[in-house]
PAVEXFI-800260 format. One record per residue (C-alpha): residue number from 1; residue in three letters; x, y, z. Coordinates in nm, 2 decimals. Last residue first. Example, Ala and Ser with C-alpha at 12.3 -4.5 7.8 and 13.67 -1.06 7.14 Angstrom:
residues 2
  seq  type       u       v       w
    2   SER    1.37   -0.11    0.71
    1   ALA    1.23   -0.45    0.78
//
This chain:
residues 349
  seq  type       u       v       w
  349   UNK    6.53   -3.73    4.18
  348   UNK    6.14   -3.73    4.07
  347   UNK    6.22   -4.07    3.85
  346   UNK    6.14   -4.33    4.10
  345   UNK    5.89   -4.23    4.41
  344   UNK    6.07   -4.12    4.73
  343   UNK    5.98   -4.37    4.97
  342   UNK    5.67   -4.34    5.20
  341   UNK    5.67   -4.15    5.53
  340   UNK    5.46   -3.85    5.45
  339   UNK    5.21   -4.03    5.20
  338   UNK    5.28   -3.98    4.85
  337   UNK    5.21   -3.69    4.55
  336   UNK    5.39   -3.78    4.16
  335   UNK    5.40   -3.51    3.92
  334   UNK    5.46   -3.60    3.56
  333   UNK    5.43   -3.35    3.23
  332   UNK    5.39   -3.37    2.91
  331   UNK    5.52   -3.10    2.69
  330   UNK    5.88   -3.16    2.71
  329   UNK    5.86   -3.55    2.56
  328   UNK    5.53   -3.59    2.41
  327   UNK    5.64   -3.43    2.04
  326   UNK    5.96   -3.18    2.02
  325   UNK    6.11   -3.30    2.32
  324   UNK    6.16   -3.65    2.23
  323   UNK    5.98   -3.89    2.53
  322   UNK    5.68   -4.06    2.41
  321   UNK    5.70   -3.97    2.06
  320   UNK    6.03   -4.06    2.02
  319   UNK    5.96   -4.40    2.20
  318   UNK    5.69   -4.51    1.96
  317   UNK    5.93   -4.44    1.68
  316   UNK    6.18   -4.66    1.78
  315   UNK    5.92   -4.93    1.82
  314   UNK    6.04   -5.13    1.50
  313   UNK    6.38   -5.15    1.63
  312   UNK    6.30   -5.44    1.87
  311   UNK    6.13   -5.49    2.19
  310   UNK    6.43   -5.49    2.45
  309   UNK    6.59   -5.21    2.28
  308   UNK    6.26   -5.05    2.37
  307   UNK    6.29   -5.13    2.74
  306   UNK    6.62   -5.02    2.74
  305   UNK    6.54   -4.71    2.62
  304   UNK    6.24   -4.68    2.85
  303   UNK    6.42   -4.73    3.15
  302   UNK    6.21   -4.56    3.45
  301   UNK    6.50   -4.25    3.47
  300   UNK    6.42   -4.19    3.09
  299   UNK    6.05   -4.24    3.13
  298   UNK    6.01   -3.99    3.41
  297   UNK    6.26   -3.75    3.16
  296   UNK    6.06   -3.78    2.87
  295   UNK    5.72   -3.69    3.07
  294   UNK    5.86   -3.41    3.21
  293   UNK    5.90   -3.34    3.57
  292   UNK    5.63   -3.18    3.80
  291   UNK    5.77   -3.24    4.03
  290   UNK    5.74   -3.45    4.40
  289   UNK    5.44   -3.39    4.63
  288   UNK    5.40   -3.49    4.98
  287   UNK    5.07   -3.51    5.13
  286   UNK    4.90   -3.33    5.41
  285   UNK    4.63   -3.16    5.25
  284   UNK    4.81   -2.84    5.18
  283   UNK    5.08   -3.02    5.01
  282   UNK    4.88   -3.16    4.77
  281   UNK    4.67   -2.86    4.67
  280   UNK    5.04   -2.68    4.63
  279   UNK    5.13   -2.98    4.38
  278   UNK    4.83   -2.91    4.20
  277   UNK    4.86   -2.52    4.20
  276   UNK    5.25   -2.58    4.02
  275   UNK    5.09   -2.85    3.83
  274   UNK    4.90   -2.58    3.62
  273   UNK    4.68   -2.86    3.34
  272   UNK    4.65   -2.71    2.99
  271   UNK    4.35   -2.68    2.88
  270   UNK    4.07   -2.97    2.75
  269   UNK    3.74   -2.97    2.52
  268   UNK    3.66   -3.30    2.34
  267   UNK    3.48   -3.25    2.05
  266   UNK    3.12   -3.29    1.92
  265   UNK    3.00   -3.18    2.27
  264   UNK    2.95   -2.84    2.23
  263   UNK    2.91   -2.78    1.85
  262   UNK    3.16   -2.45    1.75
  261   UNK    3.32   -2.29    2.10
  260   UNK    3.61   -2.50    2.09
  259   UNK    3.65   -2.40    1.76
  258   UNK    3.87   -2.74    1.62
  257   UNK    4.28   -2.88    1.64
  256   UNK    4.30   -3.16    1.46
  255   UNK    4.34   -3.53    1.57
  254   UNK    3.99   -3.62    1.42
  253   UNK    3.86   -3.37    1.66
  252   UNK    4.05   -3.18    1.93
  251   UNK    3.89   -2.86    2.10
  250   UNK    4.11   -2.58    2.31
  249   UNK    4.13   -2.40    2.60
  248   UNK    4.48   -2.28    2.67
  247   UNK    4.46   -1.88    2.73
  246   UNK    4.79   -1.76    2.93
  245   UNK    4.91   -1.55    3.17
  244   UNK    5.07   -1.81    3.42
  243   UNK    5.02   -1.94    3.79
  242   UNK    5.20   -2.18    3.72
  241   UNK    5.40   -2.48    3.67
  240   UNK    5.26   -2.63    3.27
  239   UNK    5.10   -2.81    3.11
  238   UNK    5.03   -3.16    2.97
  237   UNK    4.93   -3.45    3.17
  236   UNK    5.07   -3.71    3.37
  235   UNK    4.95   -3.76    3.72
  234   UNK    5.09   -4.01    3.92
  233   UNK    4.94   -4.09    4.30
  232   UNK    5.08   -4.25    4.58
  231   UNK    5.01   -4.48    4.93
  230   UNK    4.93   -4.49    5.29
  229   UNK    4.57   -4.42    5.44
  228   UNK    4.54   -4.07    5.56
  227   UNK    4.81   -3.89    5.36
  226   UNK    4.69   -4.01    5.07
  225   UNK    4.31   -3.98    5.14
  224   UNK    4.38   -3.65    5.19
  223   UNK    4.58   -3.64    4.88
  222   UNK    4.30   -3.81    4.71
  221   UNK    4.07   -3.46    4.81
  220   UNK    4.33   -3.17    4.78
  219   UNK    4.36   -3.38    4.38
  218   UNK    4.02   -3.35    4.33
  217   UNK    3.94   -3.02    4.51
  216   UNK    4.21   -2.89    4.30
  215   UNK    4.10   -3.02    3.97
  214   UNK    3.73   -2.84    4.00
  213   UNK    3.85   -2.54    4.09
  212   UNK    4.05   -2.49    3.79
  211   UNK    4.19   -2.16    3.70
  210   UNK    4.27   -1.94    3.39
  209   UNK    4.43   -1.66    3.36
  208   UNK    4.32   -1.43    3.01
  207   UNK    4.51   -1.13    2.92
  206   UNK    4.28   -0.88    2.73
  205   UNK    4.43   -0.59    2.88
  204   UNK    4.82   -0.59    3.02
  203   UNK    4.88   -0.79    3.29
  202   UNK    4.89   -0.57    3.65
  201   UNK    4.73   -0.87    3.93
  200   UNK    4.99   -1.09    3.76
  199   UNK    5.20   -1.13    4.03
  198   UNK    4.99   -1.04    4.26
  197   UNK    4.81   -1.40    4.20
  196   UNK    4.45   -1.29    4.14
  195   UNK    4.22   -1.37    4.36
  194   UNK    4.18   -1.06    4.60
  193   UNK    4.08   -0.87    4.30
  192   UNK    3.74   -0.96    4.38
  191   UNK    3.60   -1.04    4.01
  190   UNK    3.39   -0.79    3.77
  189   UNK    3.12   -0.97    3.60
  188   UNK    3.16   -1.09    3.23
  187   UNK    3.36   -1.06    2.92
  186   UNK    3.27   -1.27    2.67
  185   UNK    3.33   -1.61    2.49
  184   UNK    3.14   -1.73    2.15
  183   UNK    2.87   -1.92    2.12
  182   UNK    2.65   -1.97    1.78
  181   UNK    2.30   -2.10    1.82
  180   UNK    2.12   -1.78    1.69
  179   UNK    2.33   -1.57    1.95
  178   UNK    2.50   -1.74    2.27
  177   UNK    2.73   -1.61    2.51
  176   UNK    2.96   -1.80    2.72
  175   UNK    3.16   -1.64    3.03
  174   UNK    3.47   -1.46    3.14
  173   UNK    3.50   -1.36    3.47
  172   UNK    3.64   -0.99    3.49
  171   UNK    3.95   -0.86    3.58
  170   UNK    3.99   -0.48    3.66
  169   UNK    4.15   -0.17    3.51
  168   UNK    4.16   -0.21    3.06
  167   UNK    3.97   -0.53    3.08
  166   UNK    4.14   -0.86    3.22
  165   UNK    4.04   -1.22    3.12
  164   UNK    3.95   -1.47    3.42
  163   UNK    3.86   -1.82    3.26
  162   UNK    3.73   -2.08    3.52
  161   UNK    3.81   -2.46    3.40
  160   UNK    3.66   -2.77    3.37
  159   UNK    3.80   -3.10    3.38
  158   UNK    3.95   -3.23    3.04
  157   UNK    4.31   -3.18    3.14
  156   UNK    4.30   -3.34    3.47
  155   UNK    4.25   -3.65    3.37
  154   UNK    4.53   -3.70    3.08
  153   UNK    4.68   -3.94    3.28
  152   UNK    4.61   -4.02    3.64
  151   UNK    4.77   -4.31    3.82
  150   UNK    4.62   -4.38    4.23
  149   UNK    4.84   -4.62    4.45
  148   UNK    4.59   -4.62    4.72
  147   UNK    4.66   -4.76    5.07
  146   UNK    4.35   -4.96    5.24
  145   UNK    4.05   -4.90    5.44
  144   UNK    3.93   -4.61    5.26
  143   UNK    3.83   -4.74    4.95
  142   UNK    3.67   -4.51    4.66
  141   UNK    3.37   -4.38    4.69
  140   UNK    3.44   -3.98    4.71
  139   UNK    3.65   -4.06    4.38
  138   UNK    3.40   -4.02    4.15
  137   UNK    3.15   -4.25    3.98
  136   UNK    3.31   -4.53    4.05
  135   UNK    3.41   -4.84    3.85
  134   UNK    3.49   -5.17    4.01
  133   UNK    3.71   -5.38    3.82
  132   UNK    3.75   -5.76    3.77
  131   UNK    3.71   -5.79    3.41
  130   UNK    3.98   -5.54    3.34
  129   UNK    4.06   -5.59    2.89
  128   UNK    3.64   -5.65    2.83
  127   UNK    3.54   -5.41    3.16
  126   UNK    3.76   -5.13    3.04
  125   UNK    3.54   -5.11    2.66
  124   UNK    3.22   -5.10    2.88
  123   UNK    3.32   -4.84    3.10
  122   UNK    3.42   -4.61    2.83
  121   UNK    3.09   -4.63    2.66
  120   UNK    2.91   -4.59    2.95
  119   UNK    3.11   -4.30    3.05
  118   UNK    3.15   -4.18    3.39
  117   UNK    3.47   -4.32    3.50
  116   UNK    3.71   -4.34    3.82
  115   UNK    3.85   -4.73    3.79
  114   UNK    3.92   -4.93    4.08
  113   UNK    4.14   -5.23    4.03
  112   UNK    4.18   -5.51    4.33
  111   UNK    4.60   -5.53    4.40
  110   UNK    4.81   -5.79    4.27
  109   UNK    5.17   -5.71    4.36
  108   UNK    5.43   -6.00    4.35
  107   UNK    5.70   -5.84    4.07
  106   UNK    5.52   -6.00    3.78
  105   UNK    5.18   -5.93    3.91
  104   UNK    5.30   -5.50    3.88
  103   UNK    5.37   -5.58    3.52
  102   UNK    5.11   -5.76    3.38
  101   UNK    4.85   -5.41    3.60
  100   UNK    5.07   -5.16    3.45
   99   UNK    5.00   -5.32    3.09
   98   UNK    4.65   -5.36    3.17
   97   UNK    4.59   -5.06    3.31
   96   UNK    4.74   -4.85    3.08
   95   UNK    4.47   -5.03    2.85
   94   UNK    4.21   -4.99    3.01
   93   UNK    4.00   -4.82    2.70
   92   UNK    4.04   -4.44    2.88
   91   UNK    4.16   -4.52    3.23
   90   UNK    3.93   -4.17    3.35
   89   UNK    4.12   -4.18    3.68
   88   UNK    4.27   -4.51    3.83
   87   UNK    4.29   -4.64    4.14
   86   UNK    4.56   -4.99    4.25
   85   UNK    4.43   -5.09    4.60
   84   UNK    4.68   -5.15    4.84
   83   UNK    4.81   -5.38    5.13
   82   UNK    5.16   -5.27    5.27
   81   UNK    5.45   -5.42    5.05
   80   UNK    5.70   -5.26    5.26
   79   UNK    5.76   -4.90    5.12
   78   UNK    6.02   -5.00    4.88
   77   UNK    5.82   -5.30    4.74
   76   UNK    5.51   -5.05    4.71
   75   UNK    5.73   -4.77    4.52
   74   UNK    5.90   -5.04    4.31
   73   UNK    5.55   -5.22    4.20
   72   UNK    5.43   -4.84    4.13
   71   UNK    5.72   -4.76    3.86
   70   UNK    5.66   -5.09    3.73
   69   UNK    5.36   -5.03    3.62
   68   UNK    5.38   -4.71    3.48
   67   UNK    5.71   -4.81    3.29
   66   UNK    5.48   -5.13    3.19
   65   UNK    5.18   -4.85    3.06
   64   UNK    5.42   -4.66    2.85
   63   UNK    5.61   -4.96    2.71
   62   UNK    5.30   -5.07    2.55
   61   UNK    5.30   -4.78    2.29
   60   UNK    5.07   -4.55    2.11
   59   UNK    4.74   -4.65    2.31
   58   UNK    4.90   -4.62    2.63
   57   UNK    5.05   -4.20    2.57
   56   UNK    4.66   -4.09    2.45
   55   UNK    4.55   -4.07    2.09
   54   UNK    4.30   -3.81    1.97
   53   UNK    3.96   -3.79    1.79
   52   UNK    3.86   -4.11    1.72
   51   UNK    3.94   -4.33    1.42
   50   UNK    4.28   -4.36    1.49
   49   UNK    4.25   -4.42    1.85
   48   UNK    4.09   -4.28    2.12
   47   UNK    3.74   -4.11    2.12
   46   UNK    3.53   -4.40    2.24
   45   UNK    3.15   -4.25    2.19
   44   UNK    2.82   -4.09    2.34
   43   UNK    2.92   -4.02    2.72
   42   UNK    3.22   -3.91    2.65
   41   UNK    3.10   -3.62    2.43
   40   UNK    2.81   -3.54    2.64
   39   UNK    2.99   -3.46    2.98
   38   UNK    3.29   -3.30    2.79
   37   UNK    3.02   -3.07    2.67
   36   UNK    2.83   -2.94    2.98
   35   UNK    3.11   -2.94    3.15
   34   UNK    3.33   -2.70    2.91
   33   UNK    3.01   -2.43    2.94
   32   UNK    2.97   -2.47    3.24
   31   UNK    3.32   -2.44    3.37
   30   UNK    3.31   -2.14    3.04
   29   UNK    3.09   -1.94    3.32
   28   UNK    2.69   -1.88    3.15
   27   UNK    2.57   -1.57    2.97
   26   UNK    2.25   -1.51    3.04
   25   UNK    1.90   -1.65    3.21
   24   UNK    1.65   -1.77    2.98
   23   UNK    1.88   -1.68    2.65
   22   UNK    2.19   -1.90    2.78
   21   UNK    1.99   -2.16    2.91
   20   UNK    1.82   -2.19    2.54
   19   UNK    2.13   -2.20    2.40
   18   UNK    2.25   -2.45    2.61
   17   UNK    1.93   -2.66    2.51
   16   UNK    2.00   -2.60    2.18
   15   UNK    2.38   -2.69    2.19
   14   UNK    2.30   -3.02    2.35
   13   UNK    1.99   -3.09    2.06
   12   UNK    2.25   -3.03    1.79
   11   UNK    2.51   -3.28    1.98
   10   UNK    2.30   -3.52    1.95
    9   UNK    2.21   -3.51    1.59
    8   UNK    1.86   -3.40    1.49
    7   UNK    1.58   -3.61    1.37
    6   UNK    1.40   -3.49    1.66
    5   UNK    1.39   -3.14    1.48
    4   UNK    1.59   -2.86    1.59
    3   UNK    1.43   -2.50    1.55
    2   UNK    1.64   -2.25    1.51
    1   UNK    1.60   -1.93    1.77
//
């Protein structure tokens, strides 16, 4: 195997010490794999924006994080203006947050800001536009004495997931391989066949499902907590309602598409989120879920056009992106989860 000197980039020593995992003790499951990387790349860097690697839905328009906003200052006035904390999941730079957050003060609610992040970086850039928040770790800390009005976008996507890919009779995990510091996906142990869907169970060879263990137990978790203390939960993300044949990992870098497999932790690593499972996760733990609906019709019903008419013609094109179906619009999906006993959330007619 290459040597890496100390000189070395980050990234080069993460893929090295992979590698050297790998060859120690074999292939490794692509949860590892996309872990292990996702961990590292936002941990060392802010990837939004222009001279990142990807822009999310608040970072191209305002009007995103008010709908947001205002979509939970309705859902709290409608449910009796109970005491709540507002929660959000990896909030990027803050700034959904803070245009939820001018919003939300504007119709009476003020609620203490928890924030669900792990990067340093990340943190830092949140605690210059949220002054007063306090971050967690995970979400097994947040409050429990209060209602939670928890908003998630583009969390889900970038947790890992478990890749099963079918051989000619039986499904198989699939895994990371390494040779000479180059990965690449196989095929590895045979899986019970107990769990996978039956309606797929018979997909011809080489179809891949994948699966995310990790998102469930997060969202069977906060709907516990849901259904416990009072409150809702938003997720945006793009997907899809499954279960689904389907292979979605991919890589972004410098707003391009990349090798997901080429320098772990250069790029960020997501797949497309199955709402469909996370709604069922909801519903098992005692919440109620509504959706998924797409991200241009959630910020139709909120009032995005007139919101943008409000604003002026030069954010026109901010609005297409967020809601026309061939950029954000179709692909982007919503699904909002609330206690038994709360109002039906806005825009999940």
């Amino acid at each position: 195997m290459p040597e890496v000197s100390d000189a070395a980039q980050p990234e080069a020593l993460l893929a090295e010490r992979l590698a050297r995992a790998i060859t120690l003790a074999g292939p490794i499951p692509i949860a590892q794999f996309m872990a292990a990387a996702n961990a590292h790349y936002y941990a060392t860097r802010d990837p939004l924006g222009a001279g990142g690697d990807f822009v999310t839905a608040p970072e191209i328009s305002q009007m995103f994080g008010e709908l947001i906003g205002a979509w939970a200052a309705d859902l709290w006035e409608r449910a009796g203006r109970p005491p709540v904390a507002y929660v959000e999941l990896g909030p990027g730079r803050g700034t959904l947050a803070v245009d939820a957050l001018r919003v939300m003060a504007k119709a009476g609610l003020t609620p203490p800001v928890h924030f669900v992040e792990t990067s340093p970086v990340l943190r830092a850039a949140q605690a210059e536009r949220v002054p007063g928040a306090v971050w967690h770790d995970d979400t097994t800390s947040l409050p429990d004495d209060v209602a939670l009005i928890i908003v998630a976008n583009e969390f889900f996507d970038a947790l890992p997931i478990r890749q099963l890919v079918r051989a000619l009779d039986h499904w198989h995990e699939r895994v990371v391989g390494c040779q000479d510091l180059l990965f690449l996906p196989i095929a590895g142990a045979r899986v019970p066949d107990a769990i996978i869907p039956p309606e797929l169970a018979d997909a011809p060879p080489g179809s891949v499902i994948e699966t995310a263990p990790a998102a469930v137990a997060i969202m069977r978790d906060l709907a516990q907590r849901i259904a416990a203390q009072g409150g809702a939960m938003l997720t945006i993300d793009y997907g899809y309602a499954g279960p689904a044949i389907g292979e979605t990992l991919q890589a972004v870098r410098a707003h391009g598409f990349a090798n997901p497999f080429e320098a772990p932790g250069a790029h960020d690593l997501t797949a497309h989120v199955d709402f469909a499972t996370l709604a069922a996760a909801a519903l098992s733990a005692g919440a109620v879920p509504y959706g998924p609906v797409t991200q241009g019709a959630l910020l139709t019903a909120l009032g995005i056009d007139a919101r943008a008419a409000a604003l002026g013609a030069t954010v026109a094109p901010d609005r297409d992106r967020l809601v026309a179906p061939d950029q954000m619009g179709e692909l982007f999906k919503a699904l909002a989860v609330t206690a038994r006993g709360w109002p039906q959330p806005a825009g999940f007619a």
